[in-house]
N, C-alpha and C positions, 0 to 999 in steps of 0.2 A: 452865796446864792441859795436861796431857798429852792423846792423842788415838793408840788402841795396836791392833793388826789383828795375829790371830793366827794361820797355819796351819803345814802339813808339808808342803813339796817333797814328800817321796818318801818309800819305806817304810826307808832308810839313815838319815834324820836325825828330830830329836825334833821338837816344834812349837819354830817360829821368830816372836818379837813382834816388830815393829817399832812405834817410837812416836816420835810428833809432840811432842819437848818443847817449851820455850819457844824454845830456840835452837840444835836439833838435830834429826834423825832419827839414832834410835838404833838397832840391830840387836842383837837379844838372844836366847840360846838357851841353855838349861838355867842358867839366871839370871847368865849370863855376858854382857858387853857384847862380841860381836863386832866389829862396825863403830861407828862415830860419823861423821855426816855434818853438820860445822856445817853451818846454812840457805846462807852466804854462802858458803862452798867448794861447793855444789850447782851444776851447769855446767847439766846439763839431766834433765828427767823428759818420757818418752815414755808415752804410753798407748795401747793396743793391743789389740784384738779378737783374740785368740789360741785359735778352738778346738783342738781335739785327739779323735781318735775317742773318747776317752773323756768328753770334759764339750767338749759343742759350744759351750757358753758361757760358755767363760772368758774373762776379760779379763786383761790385764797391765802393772803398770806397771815401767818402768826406770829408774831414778835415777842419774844418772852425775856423779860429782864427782872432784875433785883424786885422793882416794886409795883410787879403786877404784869400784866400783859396787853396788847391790843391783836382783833383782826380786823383786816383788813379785806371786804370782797370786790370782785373785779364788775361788778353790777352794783344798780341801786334801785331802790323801792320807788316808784313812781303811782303806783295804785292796785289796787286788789289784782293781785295773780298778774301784776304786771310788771317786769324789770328791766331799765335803760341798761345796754348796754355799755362798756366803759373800759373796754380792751385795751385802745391805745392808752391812754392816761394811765391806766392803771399797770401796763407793762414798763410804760417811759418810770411814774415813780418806782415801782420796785427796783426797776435797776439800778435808778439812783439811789435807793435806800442801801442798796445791795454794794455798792460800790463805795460805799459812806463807811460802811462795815468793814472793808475790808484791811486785813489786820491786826482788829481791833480785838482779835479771839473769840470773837464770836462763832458760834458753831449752823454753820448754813446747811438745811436740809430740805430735801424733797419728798412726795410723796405722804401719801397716809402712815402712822407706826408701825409697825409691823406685827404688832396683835390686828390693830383692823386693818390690815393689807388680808392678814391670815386669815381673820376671821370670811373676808370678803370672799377669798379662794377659798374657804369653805361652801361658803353659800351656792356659789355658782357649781361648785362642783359636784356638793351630795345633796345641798338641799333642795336644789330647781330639781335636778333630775325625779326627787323623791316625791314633789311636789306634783309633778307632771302624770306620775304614777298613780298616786293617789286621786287625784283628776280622773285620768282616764277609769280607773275603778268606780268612781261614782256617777261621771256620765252613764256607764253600763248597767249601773246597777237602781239609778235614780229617773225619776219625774221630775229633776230640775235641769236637764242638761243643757238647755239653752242658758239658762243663766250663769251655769258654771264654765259653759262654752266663753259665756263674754268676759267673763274675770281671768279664765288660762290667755285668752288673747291681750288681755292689758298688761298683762305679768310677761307677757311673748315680746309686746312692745315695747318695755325698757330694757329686755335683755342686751339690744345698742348698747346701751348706757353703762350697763353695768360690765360689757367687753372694755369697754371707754377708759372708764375707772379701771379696771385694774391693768392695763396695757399704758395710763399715765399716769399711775401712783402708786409705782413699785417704788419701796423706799431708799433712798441714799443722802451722799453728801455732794455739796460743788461746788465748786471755787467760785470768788466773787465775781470776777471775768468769764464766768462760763454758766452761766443758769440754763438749766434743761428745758429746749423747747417746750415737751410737754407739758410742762407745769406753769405756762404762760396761754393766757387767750389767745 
């Protein structure tokens, strides 16, 4: 029984299936087989919390094997700055993918690596603060403070996102039967 999840990267390519056969993930586009990923050439799938200004909640998975890799996001490109959502499907295939995997040695992870987990907990830790600082120095001390006023509040307005990120992409492992909510739409 197959098990198939369909969207579009970007406004350059057509929609891209991927599907869950018996003893494969397949990669397919305009009814061509791109990739073929036996289950047992599969090294590892990561799962990921990946917003972007445009769809704060997308999720993504990465699948990395012997000859080559695929991702996978939980949206798709419908038109400029515009992204369908694709939650349900895209959480029913992972799991199936995920359950296809299972014991096949494959190494199942969550979360961003842990250089950009770090790097992330840097950012928020010394460089907003730093960043803030620096702001308020030039409000006081400039003829532009209105404009620099609207750029600290766009930077104010993803700080959500980026609490998001790092409280659903601390990195680990997880059993096939157990995928961490957070890293699902």
């Amino acid at each position: 029984m197959s098990s198939d999840f369909t969207a579009r990267r970007n406004a350059f390519e057509t929609d891209t299936t991927w599907s869950c056969g018996d003893d494969a993930l397949e990669v397919r586009r305009d009814g061509a087989v791109l990739q073929r990923f036996p289950y047992v050439s599969i090294r590892s799938v990561n799962l990921r919390f990946h917003p972007t200004q445009y769809s704060r909640s997308r999720c993504r998975c990465v699948v990395r094997a012997g000859g080559g890799s695929t991702t996978i996001d939980s949206v798709s490109y419908t038109g400029f700055a515009t992204f369908d959502d694709r939650s349900a499907a895209y959480r029913k295939f992972v799991s199936t993918l995920v359950a296809r995997l299972d014991g096949r040695g494959a190494r199942l992870t969550h979360g961003a690596g842990p250089i950009t987990y770090g790097l992330s907990v840097l950012l928020a830790v010394v460089a907003l603060p730093l960043l803030l600082a620096v702001v308020a120095w030039f409000l006081l001390s400039s003829g532009l403070g209105a404009l620099i006023l609207v750029k600290v509040l766009l930077v104010l307005a993803m700080l959500p996102t980026l609490w998001r990120y790092l409280k659903r992409n601390r990195p680990g492992r997880f059993e096939a039967s157990r995928i961490p909510p957070e890293v699902l739409p």
